[in-house]
N, C-alpha and C positions, 0 to 999 in steps of 0.2 A: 614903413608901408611901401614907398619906395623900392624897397630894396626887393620884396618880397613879390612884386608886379614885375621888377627886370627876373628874378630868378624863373618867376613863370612861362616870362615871353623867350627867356635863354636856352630852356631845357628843348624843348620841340624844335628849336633853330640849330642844335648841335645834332641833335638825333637826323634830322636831316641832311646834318650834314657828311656826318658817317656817313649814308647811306648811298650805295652806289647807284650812278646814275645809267642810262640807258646810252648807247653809242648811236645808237638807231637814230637818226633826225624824222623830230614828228614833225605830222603832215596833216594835211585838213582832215576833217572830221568824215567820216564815212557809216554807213549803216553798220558794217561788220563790224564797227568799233562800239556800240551804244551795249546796253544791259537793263533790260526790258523787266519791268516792274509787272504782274497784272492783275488785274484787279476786277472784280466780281463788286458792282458800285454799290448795290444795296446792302452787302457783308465787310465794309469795309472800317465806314467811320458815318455817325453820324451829327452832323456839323450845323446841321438848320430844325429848329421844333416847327416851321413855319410849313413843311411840308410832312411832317408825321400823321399820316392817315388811316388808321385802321394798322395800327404798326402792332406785331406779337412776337417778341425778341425768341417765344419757346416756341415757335412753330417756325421748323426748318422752311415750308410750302408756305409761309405768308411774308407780308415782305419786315424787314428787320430795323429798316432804317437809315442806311446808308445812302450819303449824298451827293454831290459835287462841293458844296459845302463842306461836306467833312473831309473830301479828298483835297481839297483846296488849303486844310487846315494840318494835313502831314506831306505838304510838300519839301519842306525845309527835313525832315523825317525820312524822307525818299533819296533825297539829295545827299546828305549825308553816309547814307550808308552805299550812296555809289551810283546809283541809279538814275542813268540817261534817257531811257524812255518810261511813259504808263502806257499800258494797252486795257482800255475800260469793256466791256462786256457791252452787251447794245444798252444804249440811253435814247431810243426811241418811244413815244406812248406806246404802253403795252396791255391788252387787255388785263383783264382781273386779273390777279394771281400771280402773272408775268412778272415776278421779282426781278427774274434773271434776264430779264430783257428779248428774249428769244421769239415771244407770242406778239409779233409788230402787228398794230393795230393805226399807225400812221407813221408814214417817213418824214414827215416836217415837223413834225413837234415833239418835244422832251418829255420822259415819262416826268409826271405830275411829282410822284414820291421821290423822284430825282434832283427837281429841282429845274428852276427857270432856264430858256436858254440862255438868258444875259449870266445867269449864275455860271451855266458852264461855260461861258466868253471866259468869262474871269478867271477859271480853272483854267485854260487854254495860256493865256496870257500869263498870268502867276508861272504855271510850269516853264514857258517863252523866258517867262525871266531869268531863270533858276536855269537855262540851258536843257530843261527838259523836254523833250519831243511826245505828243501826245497821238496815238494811233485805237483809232474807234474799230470796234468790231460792226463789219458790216453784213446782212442777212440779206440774199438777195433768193433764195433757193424757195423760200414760204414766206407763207404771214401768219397772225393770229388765228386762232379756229373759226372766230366771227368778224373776220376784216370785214369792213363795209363794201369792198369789193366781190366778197365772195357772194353776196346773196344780191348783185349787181345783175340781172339777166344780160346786159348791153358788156361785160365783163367775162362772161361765160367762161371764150376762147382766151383770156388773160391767165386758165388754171388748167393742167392737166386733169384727166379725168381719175378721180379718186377710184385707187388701186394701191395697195400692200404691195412693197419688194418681197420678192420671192425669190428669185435667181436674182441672187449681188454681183456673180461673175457678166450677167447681160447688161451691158452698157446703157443700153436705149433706156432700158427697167428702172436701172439705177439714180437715173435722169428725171424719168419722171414720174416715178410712183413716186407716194405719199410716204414722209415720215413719222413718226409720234403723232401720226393721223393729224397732220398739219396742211392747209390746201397749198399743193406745191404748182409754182407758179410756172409760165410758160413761157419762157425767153427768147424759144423762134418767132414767136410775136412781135412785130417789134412797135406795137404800141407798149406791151408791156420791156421790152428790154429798154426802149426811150424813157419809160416812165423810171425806173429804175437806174439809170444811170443819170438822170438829171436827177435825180435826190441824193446819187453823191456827188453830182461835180456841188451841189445845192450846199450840203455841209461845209466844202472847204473852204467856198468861196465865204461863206458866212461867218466860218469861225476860225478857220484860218488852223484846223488839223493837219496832220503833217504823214500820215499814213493811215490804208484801212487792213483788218486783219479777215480776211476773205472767211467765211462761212461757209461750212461744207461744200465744197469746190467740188471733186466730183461727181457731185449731183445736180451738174451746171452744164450745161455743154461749153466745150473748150470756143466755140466759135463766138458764144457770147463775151467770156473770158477775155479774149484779144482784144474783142469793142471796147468792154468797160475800160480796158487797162491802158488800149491808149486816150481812152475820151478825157478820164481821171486825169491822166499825168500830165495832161496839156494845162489843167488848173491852177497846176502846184509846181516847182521847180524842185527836183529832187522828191518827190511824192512818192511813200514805200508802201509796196502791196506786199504782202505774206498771207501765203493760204494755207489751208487747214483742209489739206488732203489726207481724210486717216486712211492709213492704210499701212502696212508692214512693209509691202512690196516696195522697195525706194525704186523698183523701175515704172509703176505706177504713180507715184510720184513724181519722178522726174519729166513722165510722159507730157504735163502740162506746164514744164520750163519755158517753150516755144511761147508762149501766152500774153508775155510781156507781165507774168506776176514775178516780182522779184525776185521772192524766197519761200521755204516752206517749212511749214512745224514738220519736224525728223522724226517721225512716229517707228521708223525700224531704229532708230537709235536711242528714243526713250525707251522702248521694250527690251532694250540690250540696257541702260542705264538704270533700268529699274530691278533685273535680276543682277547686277552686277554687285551692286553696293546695299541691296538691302540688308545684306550679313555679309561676315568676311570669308577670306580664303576663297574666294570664285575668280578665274581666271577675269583679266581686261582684257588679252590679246584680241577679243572680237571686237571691243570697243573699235580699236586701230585699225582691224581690219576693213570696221565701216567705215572708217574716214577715209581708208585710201579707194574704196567703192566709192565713196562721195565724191573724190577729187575726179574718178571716170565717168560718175554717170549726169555729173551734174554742172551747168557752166559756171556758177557762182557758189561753189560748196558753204560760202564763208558768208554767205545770207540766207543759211539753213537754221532755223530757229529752234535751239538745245532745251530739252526741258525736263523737267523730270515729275512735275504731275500736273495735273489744271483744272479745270472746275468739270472735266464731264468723266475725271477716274479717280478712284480710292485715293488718298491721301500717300507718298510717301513714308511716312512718319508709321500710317498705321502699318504697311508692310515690314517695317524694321519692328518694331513692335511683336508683331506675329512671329519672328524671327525670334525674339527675346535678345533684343541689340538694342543698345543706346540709341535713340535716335539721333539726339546731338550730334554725335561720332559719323555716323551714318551720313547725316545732310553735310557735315563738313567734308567727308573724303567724296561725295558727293559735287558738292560745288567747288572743290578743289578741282577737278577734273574739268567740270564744262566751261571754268572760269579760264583755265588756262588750254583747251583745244580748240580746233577751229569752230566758225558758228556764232550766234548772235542767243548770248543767257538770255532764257525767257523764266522769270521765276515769281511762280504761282501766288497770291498774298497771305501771309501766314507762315510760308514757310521759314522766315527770318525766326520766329519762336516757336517752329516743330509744332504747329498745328495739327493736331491729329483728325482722321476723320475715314468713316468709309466709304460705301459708294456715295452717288448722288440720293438727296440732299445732306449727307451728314458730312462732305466732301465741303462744305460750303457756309462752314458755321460764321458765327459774326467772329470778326477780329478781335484779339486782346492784348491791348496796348498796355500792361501792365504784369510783366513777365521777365524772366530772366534775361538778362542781355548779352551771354558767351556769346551766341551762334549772330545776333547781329552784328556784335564784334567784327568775326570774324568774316564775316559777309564785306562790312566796312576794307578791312583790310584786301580782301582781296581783288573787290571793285576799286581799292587805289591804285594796287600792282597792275591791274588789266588797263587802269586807264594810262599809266607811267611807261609801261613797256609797250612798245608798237610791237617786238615779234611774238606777244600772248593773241593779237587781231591778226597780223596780217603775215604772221613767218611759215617758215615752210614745218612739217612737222613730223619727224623721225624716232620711231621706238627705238630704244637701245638697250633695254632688257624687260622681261615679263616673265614671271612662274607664278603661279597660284593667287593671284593679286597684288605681287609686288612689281610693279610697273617704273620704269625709268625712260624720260625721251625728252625729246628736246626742245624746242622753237629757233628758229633761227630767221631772222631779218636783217639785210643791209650788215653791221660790222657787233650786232646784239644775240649773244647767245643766251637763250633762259633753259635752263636744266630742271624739270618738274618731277621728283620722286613720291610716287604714293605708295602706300605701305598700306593695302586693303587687306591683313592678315590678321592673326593674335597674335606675331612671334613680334619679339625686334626683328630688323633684316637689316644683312650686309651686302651690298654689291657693289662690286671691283667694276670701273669703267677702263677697260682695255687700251691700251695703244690703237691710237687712231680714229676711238668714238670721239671725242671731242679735244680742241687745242691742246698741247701738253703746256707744261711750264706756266701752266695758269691757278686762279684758287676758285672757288666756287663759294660766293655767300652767300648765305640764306636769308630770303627776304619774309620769307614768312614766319618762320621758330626761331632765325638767329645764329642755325648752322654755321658751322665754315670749316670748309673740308679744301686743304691744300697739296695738290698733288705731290705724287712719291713717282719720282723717274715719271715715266709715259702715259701711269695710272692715277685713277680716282679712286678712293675708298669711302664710300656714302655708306651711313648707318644712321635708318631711321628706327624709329619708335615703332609699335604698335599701335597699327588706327592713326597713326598719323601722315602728315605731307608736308615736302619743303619745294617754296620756288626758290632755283640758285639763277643768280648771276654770275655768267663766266669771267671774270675779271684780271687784273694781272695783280700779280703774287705784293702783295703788302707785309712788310717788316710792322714793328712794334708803332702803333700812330702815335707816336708823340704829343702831337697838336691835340687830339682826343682826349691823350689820360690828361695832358695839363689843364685843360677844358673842364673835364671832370675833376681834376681836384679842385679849381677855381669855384664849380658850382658848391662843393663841399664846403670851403672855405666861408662861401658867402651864406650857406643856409646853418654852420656853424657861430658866426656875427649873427645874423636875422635870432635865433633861438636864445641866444646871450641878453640880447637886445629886450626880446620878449620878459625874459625872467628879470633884469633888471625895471622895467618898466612896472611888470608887476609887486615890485618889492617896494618901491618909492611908493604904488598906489597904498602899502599896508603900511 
């Protein structure tokens, strides 16, 4: 028995120890470094019968069940497969219906089907424990159809006057007309801008979150913006704002960097990551191209938040689908990509087991924790590489080849080269790295399939797979590891004894 406890504890401590390390010296922890879980709380898990109210798991419009409780009960789930932040959808009381948190009917208390506030103390805490950082979605643009404010007469001037966008290029309009016929609230106020930013500094202090993820930002004036964002950040020390500016335009986006909100969901880069990888043979070279747009248009490109679907579009899964493409395949050369360019992974819940779904609500079904485990596998894995090498967060980042989907570039930080090949195509591909793309007289391992590609004279000759991707470390050239194979016969030897042992054992009992 013995023997069979050291051989378990033996094999993971060699594998390790093959495995090349990073030259980079890590450094404290930073936003750009995290990989952002998120999560829609009522389709998630449900963990408490104590608040099941009127629950109907077949109606997408009613709520399903999901808790704080249940999210409190897949932390150690989250954690494992890599994941440094949750970003939860609103857990404010919401009127009827309000599954998805959006219809705010009070800023001080926790929808009822959610779950107590002390329950989500405890979620807060737990993930605290686990090194998890928890960032709340905050709605500050409406409330519910029937807030108690809205049929307030003394509140009036707390709402703009109910009007339909018509022109989305007029600013003013965009600001203050009504959404999804929701009363949109009026922030030059500033009884209502006070009221509103004391219910978040109100959160932090209370429960001790560690970022909010801003709700439809453009429909906010930027002047309010700069209040909330410094009143907030004096609560909290390190306190992350990320907004949700949709829009394609990344110079519309970046217009609201001045603002003091951090970072933004990359909506012209999801729209390029969504045509890119839903089937193969579609060029990346755009990808690249927005990132080096991103390094000019934007002061912190690297707390631009990568995504590739979320709860208010279609399902990735089902676009590759439509395609008649694996989707597996799909989400993996997928999140090979966002895991290793610059940006802050924000990845949707569900998408770890190809959740399929169309628009809203079929975008939003309950989770199914009892599914195949490749693609979390793989998720694992590569949330280790991203957490292991500082230049996947923080290096500089250089194409060095691209035709039809076969993309090759690089990351580089401090004295750490990582070489990222994707092969978004049906063929194999081979590509020759020239004189002078990267060190000569080096080898290149593969951390992710195993590769190991050791230069010839000046070049590289990389040959991936079909549908597949390799992260390499640029490393110096290795002979035959001796210490490895004897390593390895040693484990043979011992699980050759261990098997001996067994049958022997067995034979005495007959």
């Amino acid at each position: 028995m013995k023997k069979s406890v050291f051989l378990v504890v033996l094999i993971p401590f060699l594998l390790f120890y093959a495995m090349p390390t990073g030259a980079a010296e890590k450094e404290g922890r930073e936003w750009q470094d995290e990989v952002i879980y998120s999560i829609m709380v009522d389709r998630f898990n449900n963990g408490s019968s104590e608040n099941d109210k009127n629950l109907d798991v077949d109606d997408l419009t009613a709520y399903n069940g999901g808790d704080f409780a249940g999210i409190t009960k897949k932390l150690d789930y989250l954690k494992d497969m890599g994941f440094t932040a949750i970003w939860l959808t609103p857990i404010f009381d919401n009127e009827e219906g309000g599954y998805h948190g959006y219809w705010i009917n009070d800023f001080y208390k926790t929808e009822e089907h959610f779950g107590t506030i002390e329950e989500f103390k405890t979620l807060v805490k737990e993930a605290h424990d686990r090194d998890i950082k928890v960032i709340l979605d905050f709605v500050v643009n409406h409330v519910g159809p029937n807030h108690p404010f809205v049929s307030d007469p003394e509140k009036k001037d707390w709402f703009h006057e109910k009007k339909e966008i018509t022109n989305w290029k007029d600013q003013e309009e965009v600001e203050n007309g009504w959404i999804y016929n929701l009363p949109d609230l009026n922030q030059d106020n500033p009884e209502t801008s006070d009221y509103l930013i004391d219910a978040a500094k109100w959160w932090i202090n209370e429960t001790d979150i560690d970022g909010y993820r801003l709700d439809t930002v453009k429909h906010v004036p930027k002047t309010f913006w700069t209040k909330f964002a410094s009143a907030v950040k004096e609560e909290k020390k390190d306190f992350f704002l990320i907004g949700e500016v949709w829009d394609k335009d990344p110079a519309v986006i970046a217009s609201y960097q001045d603002t003091g909100i951090d970072g933004f969901m990359d909506f012209a880069q999801n729209d390029s990551q969504r045509t890119a990888f839903q089937k193969t043979d579609q060029s990346l070279s755009w990808l690249f191209s927005n990132l080096e747009r991103n390094e000019t248009m934007f002061n912190k490109p690297e707390l631009l938040g990568q995504f590739i679907d979320n709860h208010d579009m279609s399902r990735f899964t089902s676009l590759a689908a439509a395609n008649n493409n694996h989707p597996g395949t799909r989400w993996k050369q997928s999140l090979a990509y966002m895991y290793t360019t610059p940006g802050i992974p924000i990845i949707y819940y569900g998408s770890e087991i190809a959740l399929n779904g169309g628009e809203d609500p079929d975008n939003r079904k309950l989770m199914d924790f009892r599914t195949d485990k490749e693609l979390i596998e793989y998720i694992t894995t590569l949330g280790r590489l991203r957490a292991e090498l500082p230049a996947l967060t923080r290096g500089d980042t250089k194409l060095l080849y691209e035709k039809d989907g076969m993309a090759v570039f690089t990351r580089t930080y401090q004295d750490e080269t990582i070489v990222v090949a994707l092969n978004n195509t049906k063929e194999t591909q081979t590509v020759v790295l020239e004189k002078g793309m990267i060190e000569k007289d080096k080898e290149l391992k593969g951390l992710l399939q195993g590769d190991l590609v050791r230069s010839e004279g000046d070049t590289y000759k990389i040959i991936i797979d079909r549908e597949e991707s390799e992260i390499y470390a640029l490393t110096d050239k290795t002979g035959i590891n001796k210490t490895f194979l004897f390593a390895i016969a040693g484990i043979l030897v011992l699980f050759a004894i261990f098997i001996v042992m067994l049958i022997k054992r067995a034979k005495r009992k007959e």
